[in-house]
NUVODREN-741670 format. One record per residue (C-alpha): y, z, x; residue in three letters; residue number from 1. Coordinates in Angstrom, 1 decimal, decimal comma. Example, Ala and Ser with C-alpha at 12.3 -4.5 7.8 and 13.67 -1.06 7.14 Angstrom:
// NUVODREN-741670
y|z|x|rose|tinu
-4,5|7,8|12,3|ala|1
-1,1|7,1|13,7|ser|2
***
This chain:
// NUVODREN-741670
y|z|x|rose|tinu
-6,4|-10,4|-30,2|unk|1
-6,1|-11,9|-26,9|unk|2
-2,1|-11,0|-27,2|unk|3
-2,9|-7,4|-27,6|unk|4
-5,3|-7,6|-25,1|unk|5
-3,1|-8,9|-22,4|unk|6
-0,3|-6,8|-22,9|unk|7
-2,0|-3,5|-22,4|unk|8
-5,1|-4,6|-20,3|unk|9
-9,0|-5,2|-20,7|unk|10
-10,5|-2,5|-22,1|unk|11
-12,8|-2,1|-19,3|unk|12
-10,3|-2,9|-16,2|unk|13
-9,6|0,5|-14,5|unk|14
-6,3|2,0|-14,7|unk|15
-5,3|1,2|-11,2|unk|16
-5,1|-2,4|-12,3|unk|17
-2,2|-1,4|-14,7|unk|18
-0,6|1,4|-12,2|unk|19
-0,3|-1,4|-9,9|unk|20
1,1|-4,6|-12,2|unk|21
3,6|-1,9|-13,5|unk|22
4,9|-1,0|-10,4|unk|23
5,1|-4,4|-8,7|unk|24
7,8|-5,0|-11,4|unk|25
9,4|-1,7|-10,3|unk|26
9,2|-3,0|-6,5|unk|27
10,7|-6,2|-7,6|unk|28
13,8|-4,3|-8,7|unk|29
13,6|-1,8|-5,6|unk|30
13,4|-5,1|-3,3|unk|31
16,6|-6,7|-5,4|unk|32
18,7|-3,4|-4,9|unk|33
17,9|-1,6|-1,5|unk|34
16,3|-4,9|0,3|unk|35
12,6|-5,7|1,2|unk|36
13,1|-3,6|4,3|unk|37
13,4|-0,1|2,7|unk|38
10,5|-1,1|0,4|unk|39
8,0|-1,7|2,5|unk|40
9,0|1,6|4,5|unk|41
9,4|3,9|1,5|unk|42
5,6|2,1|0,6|unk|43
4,1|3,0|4,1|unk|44
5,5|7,0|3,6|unk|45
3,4|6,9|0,5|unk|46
0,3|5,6|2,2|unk|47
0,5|7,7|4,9|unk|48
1,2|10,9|2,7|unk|49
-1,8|9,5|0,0|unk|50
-4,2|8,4|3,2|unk|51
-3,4|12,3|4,4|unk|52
-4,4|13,5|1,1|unk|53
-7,4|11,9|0,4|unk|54
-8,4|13,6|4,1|unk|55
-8,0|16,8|2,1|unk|56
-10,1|16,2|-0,9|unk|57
-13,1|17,5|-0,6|unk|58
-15,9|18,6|-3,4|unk|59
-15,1|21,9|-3,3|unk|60
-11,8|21,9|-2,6|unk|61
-8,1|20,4|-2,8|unk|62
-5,9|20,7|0,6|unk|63
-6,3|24,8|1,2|unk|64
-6,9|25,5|-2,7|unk|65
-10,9|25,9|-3,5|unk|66
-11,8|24,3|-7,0|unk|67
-14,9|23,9|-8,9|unk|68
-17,2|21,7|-7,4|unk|69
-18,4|19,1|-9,3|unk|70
-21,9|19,5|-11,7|unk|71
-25,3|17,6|-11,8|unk|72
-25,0|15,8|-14,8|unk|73
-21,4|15,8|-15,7|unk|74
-19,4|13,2|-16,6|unk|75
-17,6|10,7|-13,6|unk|76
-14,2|12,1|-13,2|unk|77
-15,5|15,9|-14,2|unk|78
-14,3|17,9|-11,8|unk|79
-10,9|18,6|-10,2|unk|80
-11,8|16,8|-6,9|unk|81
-12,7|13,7|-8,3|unk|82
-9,5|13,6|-10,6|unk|83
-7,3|14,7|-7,9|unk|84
-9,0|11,5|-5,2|unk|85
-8,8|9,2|-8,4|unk|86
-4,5|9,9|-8,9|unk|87
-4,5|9,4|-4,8|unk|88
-5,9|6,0|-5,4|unk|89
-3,6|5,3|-8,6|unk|90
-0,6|5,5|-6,2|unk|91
-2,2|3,9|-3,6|unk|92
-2,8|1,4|-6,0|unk|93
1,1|1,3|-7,4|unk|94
2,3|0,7|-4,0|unk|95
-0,1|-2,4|-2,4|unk|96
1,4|-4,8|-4,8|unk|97
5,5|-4,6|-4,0|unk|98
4,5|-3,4|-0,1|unk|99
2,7|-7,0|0,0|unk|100
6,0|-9,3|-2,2|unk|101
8,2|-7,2|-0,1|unk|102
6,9|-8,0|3,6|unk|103
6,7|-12,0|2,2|unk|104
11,2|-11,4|0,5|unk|105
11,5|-9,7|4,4|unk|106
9,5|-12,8|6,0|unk|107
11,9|-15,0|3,6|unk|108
15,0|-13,6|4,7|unk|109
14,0|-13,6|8,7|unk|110
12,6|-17,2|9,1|unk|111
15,1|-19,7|10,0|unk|112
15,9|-22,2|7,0|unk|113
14,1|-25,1|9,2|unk|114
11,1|-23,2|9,6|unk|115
10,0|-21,3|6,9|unk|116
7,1|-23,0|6,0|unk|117
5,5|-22,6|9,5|unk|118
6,5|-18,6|9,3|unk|119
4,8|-18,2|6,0|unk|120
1,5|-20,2|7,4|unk|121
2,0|-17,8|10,5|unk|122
2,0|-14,9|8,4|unk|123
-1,1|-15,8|5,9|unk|124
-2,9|-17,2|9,7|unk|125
-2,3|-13,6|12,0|unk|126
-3,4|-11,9|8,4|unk|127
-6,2|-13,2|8,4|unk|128
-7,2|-13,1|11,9|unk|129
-6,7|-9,3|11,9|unk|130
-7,9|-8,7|8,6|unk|131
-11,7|-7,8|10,6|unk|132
-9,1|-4,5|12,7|unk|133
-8,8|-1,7|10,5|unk|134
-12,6|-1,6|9,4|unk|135
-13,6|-2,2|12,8|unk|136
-11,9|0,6|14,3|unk|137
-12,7|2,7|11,0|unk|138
-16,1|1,9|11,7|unk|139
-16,1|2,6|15,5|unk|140
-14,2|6,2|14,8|unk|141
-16,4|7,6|12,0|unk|142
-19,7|6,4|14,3|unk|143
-18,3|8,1|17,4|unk|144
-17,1|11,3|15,2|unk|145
-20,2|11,2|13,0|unk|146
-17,0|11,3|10,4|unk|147
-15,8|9,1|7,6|unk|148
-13,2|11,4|7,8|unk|149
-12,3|10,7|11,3|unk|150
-13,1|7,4|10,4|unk|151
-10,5|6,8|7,8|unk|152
-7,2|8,9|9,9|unk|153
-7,3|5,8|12,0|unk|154
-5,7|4,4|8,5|unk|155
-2,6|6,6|9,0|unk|156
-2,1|5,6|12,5|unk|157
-2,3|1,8|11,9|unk|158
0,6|2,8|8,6|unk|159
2,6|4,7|11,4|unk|160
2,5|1,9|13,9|unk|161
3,6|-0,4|11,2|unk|162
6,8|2,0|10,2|unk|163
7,8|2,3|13,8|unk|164
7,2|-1,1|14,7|unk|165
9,4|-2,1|10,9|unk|166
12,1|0,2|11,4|unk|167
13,6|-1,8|14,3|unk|168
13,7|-4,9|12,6|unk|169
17,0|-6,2|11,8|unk|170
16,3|-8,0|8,0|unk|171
19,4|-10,0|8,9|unk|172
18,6|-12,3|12,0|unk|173
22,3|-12,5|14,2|unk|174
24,4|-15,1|13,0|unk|175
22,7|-15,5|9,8|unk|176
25,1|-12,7|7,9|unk|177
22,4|-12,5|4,9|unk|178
22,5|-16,2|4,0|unk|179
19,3|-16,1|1,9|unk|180
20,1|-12,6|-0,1|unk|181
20,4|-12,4|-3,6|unk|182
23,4|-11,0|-5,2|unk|183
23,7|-7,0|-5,1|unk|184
20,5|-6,9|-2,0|unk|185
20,5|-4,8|0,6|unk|186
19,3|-4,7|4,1|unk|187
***
């Protein structure tokens, strides 16, 4: 029982839980083939296009499309809205797992062989520190906006910073030539 349990999921844990282990082994594979680098990027288009989305959902409608808002009394998940916010959040969710083992394969491959242990410690130290950021700011927008809409864009700007500041890091340090890829990786 437990067997048949574990191999498709509780019955009560939501579906993001098994969008997300899915595609983390899917990530792996991405990592292995096109390199950590192109991961994480190709990860941060799909939150910024999901974050975008979400800012379109309202109860009444979808982007520019009107739909049917939701009913008093129906079900959770009833209405077109609500279905269309809860796939958002399945990719969302499908994407935080190989965005997070890829930036720790990049962080692998750009600390020097000598001091990797201090890099990773670095990295689990400044994400903590700055964990408090993004709901601060969120938190300072949508009371300055009067909008959780507002609010949440700042999401998309924090994602864009993160490409830009990505894309001009060079996954193999000079001098290094890839020592620490695996066979068939990529930059």
């Amino acid at each position: 029982m437990r067997q048949a349990i574990a191999s498709r999921g509780s019955p009560d844990s939501p579906r993001c839980c098994s969008s997300g282990r899915r595609c983390c082994g899917l990530g792996g594979k991405l990592d292995d083939r096109y390199g950590p680098k192109r991961v994480i990027l190709g990860s941060l288009v799909i939150l910024i296009v999901s974050a975008a989305a979400i800012l379109t959902i309202d109860p009444d409608r979808i982007g520019l499309m009107p739909v049917t808002p939701p009913a008093p009394g129906e079900g959770l998940f009833a209405s077109a809205a609500e279905r269309a916010y809860l796939a958002v959040g399945l990719l969302i969710g499908a994407v935080a797992g190989p965005v997070q083992a890829a930036a720790r394969s990049l962080l692998a491959r750009l600390a020097p062989a000598d001091r990797v242990t201090q890099f990773f410690g670095l990295f689990a130290l400044s994400g903590k520190i700055t964990s408090f950021a993004g709901p601060l700011l969120v938190g300072i927008v949508t009371a300055a906006t009067a909008s959780q809409k507002a609010g949440m864009a700042v999401l998309i700007a924090f994602f864009v910073t993160g490409a830009l500041v990505l894309a001009r890091v060079n996954p193999s340090p000079p001098g290094e030539g890839g020592r620490r890829r695996r066979r068939g990786g990529a930059d």
